[in-house]
N, C-alpha and C positions, 0 to 999 in steps of 0.2 A: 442461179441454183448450183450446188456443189455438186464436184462431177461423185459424189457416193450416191446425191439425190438421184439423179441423173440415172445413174446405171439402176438403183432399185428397183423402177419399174421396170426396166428392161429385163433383169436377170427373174423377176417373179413372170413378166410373161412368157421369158427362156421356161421355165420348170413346168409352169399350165400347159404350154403350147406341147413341151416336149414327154410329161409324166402324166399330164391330164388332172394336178393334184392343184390348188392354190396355195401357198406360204405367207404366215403373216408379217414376217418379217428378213428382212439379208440380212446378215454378218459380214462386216467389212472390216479388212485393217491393211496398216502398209504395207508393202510387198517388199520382204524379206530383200539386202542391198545385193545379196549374191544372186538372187535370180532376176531375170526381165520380167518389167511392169509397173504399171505405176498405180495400181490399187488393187489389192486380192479381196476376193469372196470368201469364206470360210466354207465350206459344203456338209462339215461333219451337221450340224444344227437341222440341216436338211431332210436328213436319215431319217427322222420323227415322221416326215412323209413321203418321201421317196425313196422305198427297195432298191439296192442294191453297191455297186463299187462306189466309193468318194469318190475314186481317179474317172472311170466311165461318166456318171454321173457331171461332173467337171468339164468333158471333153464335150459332152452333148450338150450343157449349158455357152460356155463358150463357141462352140461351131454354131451352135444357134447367136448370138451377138455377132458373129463376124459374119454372119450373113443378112441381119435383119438392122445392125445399128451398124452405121457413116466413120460414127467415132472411135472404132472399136477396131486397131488394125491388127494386131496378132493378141492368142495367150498361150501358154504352157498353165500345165497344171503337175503339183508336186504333191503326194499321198491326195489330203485331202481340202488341198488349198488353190484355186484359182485365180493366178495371177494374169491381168489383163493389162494391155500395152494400150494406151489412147493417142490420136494421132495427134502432128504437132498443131493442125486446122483445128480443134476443136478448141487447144487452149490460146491459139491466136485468135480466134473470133472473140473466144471470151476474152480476152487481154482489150483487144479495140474496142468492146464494149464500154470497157470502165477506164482505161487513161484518161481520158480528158472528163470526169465526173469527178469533179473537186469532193463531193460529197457521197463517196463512193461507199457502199454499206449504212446508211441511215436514209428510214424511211421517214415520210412526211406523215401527220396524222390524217385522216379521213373526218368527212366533215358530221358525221353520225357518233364517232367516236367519245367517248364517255372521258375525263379527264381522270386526273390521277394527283393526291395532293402528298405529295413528299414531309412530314417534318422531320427535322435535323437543328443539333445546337440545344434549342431547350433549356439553357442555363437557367440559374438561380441568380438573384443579383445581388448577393451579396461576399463575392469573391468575383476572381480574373477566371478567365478561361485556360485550361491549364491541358495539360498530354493528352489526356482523356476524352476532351471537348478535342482537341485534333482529331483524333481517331472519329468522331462521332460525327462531326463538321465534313468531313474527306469521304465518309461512304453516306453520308445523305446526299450529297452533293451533285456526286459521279453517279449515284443510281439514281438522280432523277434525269442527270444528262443522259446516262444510259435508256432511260425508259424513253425520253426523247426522240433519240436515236433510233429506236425500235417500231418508233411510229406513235408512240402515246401524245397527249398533251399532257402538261407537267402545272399542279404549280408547288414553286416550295415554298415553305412554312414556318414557323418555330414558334413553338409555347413559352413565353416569357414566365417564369416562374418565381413573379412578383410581389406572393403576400408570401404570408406561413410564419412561423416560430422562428426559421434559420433569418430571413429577413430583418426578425425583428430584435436577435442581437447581433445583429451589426448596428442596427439603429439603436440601440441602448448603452451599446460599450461605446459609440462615438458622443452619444451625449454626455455620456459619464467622465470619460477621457479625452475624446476630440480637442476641448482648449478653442473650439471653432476653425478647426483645420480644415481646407479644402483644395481640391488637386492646384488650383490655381497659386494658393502660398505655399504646398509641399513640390510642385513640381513635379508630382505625381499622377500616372493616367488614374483616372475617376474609380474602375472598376478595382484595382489595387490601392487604393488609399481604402476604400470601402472593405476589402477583403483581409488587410490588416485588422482591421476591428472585429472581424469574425474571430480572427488565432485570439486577441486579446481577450475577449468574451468569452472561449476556451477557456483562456488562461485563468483568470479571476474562478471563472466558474468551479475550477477543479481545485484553487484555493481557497472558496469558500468547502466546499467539500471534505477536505482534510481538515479545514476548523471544527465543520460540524463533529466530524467522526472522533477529532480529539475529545471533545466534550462530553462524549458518548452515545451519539447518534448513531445507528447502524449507516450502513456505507448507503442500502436500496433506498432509505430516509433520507438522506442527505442530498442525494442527488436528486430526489422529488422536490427537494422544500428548500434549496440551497436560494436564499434569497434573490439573488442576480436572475436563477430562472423564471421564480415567481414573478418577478416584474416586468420579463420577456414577454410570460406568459398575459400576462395585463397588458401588458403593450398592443400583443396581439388582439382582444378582444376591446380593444381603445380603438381600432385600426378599423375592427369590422364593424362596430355601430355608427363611424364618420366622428370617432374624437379630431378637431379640427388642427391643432400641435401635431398632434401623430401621424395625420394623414398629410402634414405640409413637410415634415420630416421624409416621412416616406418620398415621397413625390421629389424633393431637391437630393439624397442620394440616390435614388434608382436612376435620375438625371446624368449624373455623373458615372454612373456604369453603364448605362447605356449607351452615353459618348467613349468609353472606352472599349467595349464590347466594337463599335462600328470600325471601329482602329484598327480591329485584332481581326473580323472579319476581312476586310482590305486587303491587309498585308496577308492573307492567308488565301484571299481569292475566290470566295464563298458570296455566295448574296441571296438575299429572299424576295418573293414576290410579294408576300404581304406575313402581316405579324398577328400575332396572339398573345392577349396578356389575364395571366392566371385571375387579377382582381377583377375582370370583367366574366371570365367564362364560368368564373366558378358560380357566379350568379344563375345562370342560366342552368346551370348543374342543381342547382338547388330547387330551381321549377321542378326539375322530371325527376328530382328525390320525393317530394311532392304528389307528381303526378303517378310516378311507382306505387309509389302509398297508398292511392285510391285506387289504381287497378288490381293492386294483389301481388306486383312484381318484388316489394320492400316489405318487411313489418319492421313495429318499434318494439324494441324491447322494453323492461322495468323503466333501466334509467333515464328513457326518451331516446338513446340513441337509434338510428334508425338501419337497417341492414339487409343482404341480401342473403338470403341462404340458396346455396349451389349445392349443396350437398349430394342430391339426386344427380347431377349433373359428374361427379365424381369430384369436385372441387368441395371448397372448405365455405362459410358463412363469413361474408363480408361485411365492414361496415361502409357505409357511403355518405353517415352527417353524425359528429358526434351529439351525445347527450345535450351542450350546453348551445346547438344550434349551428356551431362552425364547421366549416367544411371540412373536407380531405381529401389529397390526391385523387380517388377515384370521384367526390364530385366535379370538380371539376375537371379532369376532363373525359367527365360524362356530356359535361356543360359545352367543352370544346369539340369535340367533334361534330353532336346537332347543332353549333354556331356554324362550322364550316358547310356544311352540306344545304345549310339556310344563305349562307354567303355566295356560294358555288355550285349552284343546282346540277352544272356538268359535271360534277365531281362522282364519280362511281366506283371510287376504294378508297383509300390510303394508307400511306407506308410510315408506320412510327421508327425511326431512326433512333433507338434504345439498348445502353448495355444489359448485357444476360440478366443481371441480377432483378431484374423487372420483367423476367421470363413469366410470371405466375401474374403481376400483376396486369399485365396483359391478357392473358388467357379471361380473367377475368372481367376485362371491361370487355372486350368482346361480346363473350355472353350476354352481359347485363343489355349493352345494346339491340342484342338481337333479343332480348328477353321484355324490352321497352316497345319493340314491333319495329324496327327500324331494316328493313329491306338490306338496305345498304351494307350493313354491319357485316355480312359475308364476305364480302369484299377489303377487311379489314387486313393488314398483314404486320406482323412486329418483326423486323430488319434487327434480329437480336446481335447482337457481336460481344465478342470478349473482352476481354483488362487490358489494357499495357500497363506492360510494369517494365522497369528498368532495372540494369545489373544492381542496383544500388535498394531493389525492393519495392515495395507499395508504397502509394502516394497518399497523401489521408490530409483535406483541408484543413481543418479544424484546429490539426498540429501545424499548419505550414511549413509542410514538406513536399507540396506539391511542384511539379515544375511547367513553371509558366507558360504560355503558350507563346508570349511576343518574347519571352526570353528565350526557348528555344528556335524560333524563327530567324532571329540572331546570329543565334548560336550555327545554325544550319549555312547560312550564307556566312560568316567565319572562317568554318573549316571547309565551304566550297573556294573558298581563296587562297586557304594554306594549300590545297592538296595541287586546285590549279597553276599555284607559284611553283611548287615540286616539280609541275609535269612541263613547267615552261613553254605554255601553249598560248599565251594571250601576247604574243610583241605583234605595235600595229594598236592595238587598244587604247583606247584613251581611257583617262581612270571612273568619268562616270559611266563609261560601258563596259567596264572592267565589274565596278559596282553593281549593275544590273545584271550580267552575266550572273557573279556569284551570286544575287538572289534568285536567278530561274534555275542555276544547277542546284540551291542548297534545298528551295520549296519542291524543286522536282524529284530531288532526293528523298528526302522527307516521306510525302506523296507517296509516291512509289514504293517504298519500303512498304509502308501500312496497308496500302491498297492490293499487295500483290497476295498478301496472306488472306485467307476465304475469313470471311467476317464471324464466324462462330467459334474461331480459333484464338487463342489471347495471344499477343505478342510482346517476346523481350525487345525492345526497342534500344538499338546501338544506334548513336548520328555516325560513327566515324566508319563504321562499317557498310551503311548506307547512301555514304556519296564516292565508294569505292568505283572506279572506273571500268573496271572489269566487273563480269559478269553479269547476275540477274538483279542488275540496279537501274534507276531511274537517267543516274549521268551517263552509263554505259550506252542506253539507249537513244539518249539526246544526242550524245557525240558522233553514231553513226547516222543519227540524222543529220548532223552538220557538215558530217563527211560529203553524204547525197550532196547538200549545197555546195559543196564545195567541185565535187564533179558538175553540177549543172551547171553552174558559172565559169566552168571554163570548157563547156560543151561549144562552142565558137558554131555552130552549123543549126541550121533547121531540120529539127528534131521533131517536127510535128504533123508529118507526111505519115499515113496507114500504111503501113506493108503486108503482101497478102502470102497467103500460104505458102507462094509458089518462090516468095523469096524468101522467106526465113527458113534455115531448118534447127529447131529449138537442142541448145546444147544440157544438159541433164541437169545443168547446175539454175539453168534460165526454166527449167520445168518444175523443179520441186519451189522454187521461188513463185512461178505463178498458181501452183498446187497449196501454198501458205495464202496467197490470194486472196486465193475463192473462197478461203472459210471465212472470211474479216464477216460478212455481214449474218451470215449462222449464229458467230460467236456472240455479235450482237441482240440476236434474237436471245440465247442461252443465258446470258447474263442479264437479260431484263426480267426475263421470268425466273431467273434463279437468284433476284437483287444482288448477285455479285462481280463486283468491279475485280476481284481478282483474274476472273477470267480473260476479261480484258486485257490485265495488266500481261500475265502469263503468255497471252497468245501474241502479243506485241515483242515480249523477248524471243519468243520462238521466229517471228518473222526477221528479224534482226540477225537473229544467229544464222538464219538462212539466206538474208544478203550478205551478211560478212564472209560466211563460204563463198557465194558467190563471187563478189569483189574478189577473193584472193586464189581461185583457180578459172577466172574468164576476164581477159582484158576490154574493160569499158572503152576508153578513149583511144586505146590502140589495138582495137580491133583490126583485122585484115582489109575487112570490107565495108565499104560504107554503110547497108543496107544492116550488118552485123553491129557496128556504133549506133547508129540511129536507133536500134531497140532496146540497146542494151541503157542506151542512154534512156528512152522512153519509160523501161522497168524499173531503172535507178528511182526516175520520179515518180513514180506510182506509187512504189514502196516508199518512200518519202513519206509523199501525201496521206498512205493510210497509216504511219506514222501518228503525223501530226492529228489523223480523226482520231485515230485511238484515245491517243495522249487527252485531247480535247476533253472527251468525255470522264477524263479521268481526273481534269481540272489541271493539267501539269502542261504549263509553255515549252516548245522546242525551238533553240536556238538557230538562229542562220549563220551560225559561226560558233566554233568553239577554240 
């Protein structure tokens, strides 16, 4: 428990014991560097129920702690702030608690405990996975690890997004142009041979387009009836009655991006528990469009299509099955989520890992689930996040301008070699460790940058700026975990004897270090229920900044006294270790050498 937990109840039974009033709540914050203490109470807050001086008031809640709490050895109080001194036994007891707890701040789940189903990724398959799919892939990832962490069971997920129109030109421009090309005679991974024919299917598209409109088609005509669409369009309802050509086309390239897809996840460090594929769920989507229909939850309109009206709700009237019987996004996954909770009966939420722009379409299925009688549906939550975009602008498939995702992974581990060759830190290295180093500094770079920013915020996204070694970066943080390693390997003594109050006496620098601490498993709680790995990321550089102060005004290894190295050494590795939990959860490896 955090020593703010800690004093809470203490200072609320200070005020009842001492004013005879109850308060619902303390105000805490750091305690100002000029005055002694290591956590102030605010008192002003308090005046709502307790008559009289802040400064009195303050004196008679602190005399009251110094007489009723152990941990509590002196305070001053200034206007209307109480500042309270904790003694050094209270953060040594807590210190002995958790060194040798490898898994220090992550709970285990309970066996009553309800599961939690994370999706993340979600592609379409008819392109590579590109900036976007990183950003998307990095915060499912880390908040399921996060939830983990927190105590949940996890499982994750991804909605393969296997049929639809965008599917089926890539299947028409590869039959039209392919020439029978396939990654095996281009040399090319699966999912990027396939996502060329998407730009090309663009392409033609928008010059059928300018034919039409030369001829004197209005431009909204042209692009309804540009032939190449209409035959997409055929394609697609070829697909959904089992045309056996179309459905054997489908099946041998979704093949080949889905072996490229598994590449990209790999090198990126992501992995799922189990899958979902749009052509199966949407079916099921289609029963409970169906079963809406006879309860009241849908009507059909003139043209058969079938819909939902929210309107009462404050929302707008959906459709959920077109006119000519084929699905749409929200049947299916209307269809996926009662396949999961039929798959998973432990499953009691789950978290859609979705950019904003599907802010409303979310709002919507929700409803409709809870509107179909589904219990569960409350427990729903949409993990929205913003764009990345680069100095260079928006990224837009279609035109192929996006940037790739195994090409920026590349790219990342590149310029973690240029920058490591600058800083002439790898002699001793041989060059396949040379090569793996710069991919755990360029993917932790990487990582780190996206994960540090709160998920609702868009991010410009700079590589070179991101594997910067100073600062609030991912290599900055790995390096002073390397450092830790490199002090414990040359720690020569046994380091793993308890030392008791009566021989340490904790120097200010070894206190605000164990003070970063104690928040690690709070922060963990915060961020599971707030799904953000920033917090994570943020409190991980804050404990950093706080050993590297340390490190550089409290000698480790050449301390005075033996009893003085043995902790300091002991701290070093602590700090390490919640390091590396951090990192874990955030998907990002720390080096034992840099």
């Amino acid at each position: 428990m955090s020593l703010q937990k800690t004093l809470e109840n203490h200072v609320k039974q200070a005020v009842s014991a001492s004013f005879n009033v109850d308060i619902d709540a303390v105000e805490f914050q750091a305690t100002r560097k000029e005055f002694a203490g290591d956590i102030t109470v605010v008192v002003f807050p308090m005046l709502r129920y307790v008559k009289g001086n802040p400064v009195q008031i303050g004196d008679t809640i602190g005399n009251y702690l110094i007489e009723n709490v152990n941990d509590v050895k002196a305070f001053n109080v200034v206007k209307g702030f109480l500042n309270i001194e904790i003694s050094d036994a209270y953060y040594l007891d807590f210190f002995n608690g958790i060194k040798q707890d490898d898994s220090y701040g992550f709970v285990s789940p309970g066996p009553e405990d309800k599961a939690v189903m994370v999706e993340y990724s979600s592609p379409n398959t008819n392109k590579p996975l590109h900036l976007g799919h990183i950003r998307n892939n990095l915060l499912g990832y880390s908040v399921s690890e996060i939830l983990k962490a927190s105590g949940k069971k996890v499982y994750k997920t991804q909605i393969i997004n296997d049929r639809g129109i965008h599917i089926c030109k890539s299947m028409l421009a590869w039959k039209r142009f392919g020439n029978g090309e396939t990654p095996e005679s281009t040399g090319l991974k699966g999912d990027k041979l396939v996502g060329n024919y998407y730009v090309k299917f663009d392409q033609e598209y928008k010059k059928e387009i300018e034919s039409l409109v030369a001829s004197g088609t209005s431009e909204d005509s042209a692009k309804k009836n540009a032939p190449i669409l209409l035959e997409a369009q055929d394609m697609l309802r070829k697909w959904e009655s089992g045309d056996e050509e179309t459905v054997s086309l489908w099946k041998t390239m979704n093949g080949w991006v889905y072996d490229g897809f598994n590449e990209t996840y790999k090198n990126l460090g992501v992995d799922f528990d189990t899958l979902y594929y749009e052509s199966n769920t949407y079916l099921l989507g289609k029963e409970f469009v169906a079963e809406g229909l006879r309860s009241g939850v849908f009507h059909t309109e003139e043209d058969g299509s079938v819909w939902c009206d929210l309107t009462d709700e404050g929302l707008d009237k959906k459709i959920v099955q077109r006119a000519d019987g084929t699905a749409v996004y929200m049947t299916q996954d209307i269809g996926t989520a009662i396949q999961r909770i039929k798959d998973f009966p432990d499953v009691g939420g789950m978290v859609y890992t979705v950019g904003n722009e599907q802010d409303y379409h979310f709002q919507v299925l929700f409803l409709i689930l809870k509107k179909l009688g589904f219990d569960w549906a409350k427990n729903l939550y949409h993990l929205s996040y913003g764009m990345v975009d680069l100095p260079s602008g928006k990224m837009k498939s279609r035109e192929g301008t996006v940037v790739d995702a195994d090409d920026l992974i590349d790219e990342m581990a590149a310029t973690a070699e240029e920058i490591s060759k600058e800083l002439g830190k790898l002699e001793g290295y041989s060059e396949e460790e040379k090569k793996a180093l710069y991919k755990t500094i360029g993917l932790g770079a990487l990582k780190y940058y996206i994960l540090k920013v709160d998920p609702r915020k868009r991010i410009l996204f700079d590589p070179k700026e991101s594997i910067d070694f100073q600062g609030n970066t991912g290599p900055f943080i790995q390096y002073t975990y390397a450092r830790i390693q490199s002090i414990l390997r040359k720690a020569s003594f046994n380091s793993d004897v308890t030392l008791s109050d009566a021989e340490v006496s904790l120097h200010a620098k070894e206190k605000e270090l164990l003070k970063q601490l104690q928040l690690f498993p709070e922060v963990i709680q915060n961020a599971a229920s707030q799904h953000s790995p920033a917090l994570i990321a943020n409190y991980t550089y804050d404990l950093v900044k706080e050993f590297n102060s340390f490190y550089q005004n409290v000698s480790i290894l050449g301390a005075d006294y033996e009893h003085e190295k043995t902790f300091r050494v002991q701290l070093s590795k602590t700090v390490a270790n919640t390091i590396k939990n951090a990192f874990s959860v955030l998907g990002i490896q720390v080096p034992e050498r840099m």
